[in-house]
C-alpha positions in Angstrom: 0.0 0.0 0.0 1.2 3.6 -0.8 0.8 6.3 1.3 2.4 9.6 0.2 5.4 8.9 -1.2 6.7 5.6 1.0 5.0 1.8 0.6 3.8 -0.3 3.7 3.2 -3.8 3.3 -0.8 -5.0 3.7 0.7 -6.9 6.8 2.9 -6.7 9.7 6.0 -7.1 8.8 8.0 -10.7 10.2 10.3 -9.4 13.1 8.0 -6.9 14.1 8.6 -7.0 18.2 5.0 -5.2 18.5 3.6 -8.5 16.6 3.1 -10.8 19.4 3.3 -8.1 22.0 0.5 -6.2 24.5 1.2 -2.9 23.0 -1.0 -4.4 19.8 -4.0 -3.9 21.2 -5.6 -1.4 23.8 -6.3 2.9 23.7 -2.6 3.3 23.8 -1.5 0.3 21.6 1.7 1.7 19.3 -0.2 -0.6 16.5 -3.3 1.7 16.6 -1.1 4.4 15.2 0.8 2.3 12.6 0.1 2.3 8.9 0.3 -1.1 8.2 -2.8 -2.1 10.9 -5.4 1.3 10.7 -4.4 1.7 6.6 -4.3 -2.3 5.5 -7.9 -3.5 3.8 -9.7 -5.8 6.3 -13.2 -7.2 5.6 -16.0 -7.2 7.5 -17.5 -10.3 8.7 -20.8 -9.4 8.6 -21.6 -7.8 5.1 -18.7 -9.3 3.3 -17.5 -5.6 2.3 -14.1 -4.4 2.3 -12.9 -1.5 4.5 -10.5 0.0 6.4 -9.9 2.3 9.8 -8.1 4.9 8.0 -7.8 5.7 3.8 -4.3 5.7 3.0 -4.9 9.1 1.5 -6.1 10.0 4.8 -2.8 9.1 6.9 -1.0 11.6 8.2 2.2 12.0 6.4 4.4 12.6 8.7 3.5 9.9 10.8 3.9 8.0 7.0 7.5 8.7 7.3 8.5 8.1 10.5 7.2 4.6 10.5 8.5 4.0 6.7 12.0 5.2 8.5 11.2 2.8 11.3 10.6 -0.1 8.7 13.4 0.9 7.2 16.0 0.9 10.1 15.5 -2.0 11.6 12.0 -1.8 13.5 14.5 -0.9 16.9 12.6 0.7 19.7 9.7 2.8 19.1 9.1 5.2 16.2 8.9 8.6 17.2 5.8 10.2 15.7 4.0 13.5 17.7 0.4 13.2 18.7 
């Protein structure tokens, strides 16, 4: 998926260490913030239809390239995008 001018995969990436981790889910999950899980299509049990949390177009850019920068480095701590 594209987003600006940096591509995310449609799925976590392997060796993410938020994967398998408690900061996934929750109000302050990191995950709720990430491109990859609010931007990737999902589909809705229900009616069948595709969707998903946030439009890629709709993603805060900034936010785009920190995590793309994160990705890119080595997915080491935490990536530093402002609220």
């Amino acid at each position: 998926m594209r987003i600006g001018e940096f591509d995310f995969p449609d799925k976590c990436p392997e060796g993410c260490p938020f994967e398998e981790s408690f900061m996934k889910w929750g109000q302050s999950a990191i995950c709720g913030r990430c491109p990859v899980f609010v931007c990737a299509p999902c589909t809705d049990d229900d009616t069948g239809e595709a969707f998903c949390l946030v439009k890629p177009e709709d993603y805060r850019l900034d936010w785009a390239k920190a995590w793309f920068e994160w990705f890119r480095d080595g997915m080491h701590g935490r990536p530093e995008i402002i609220l």
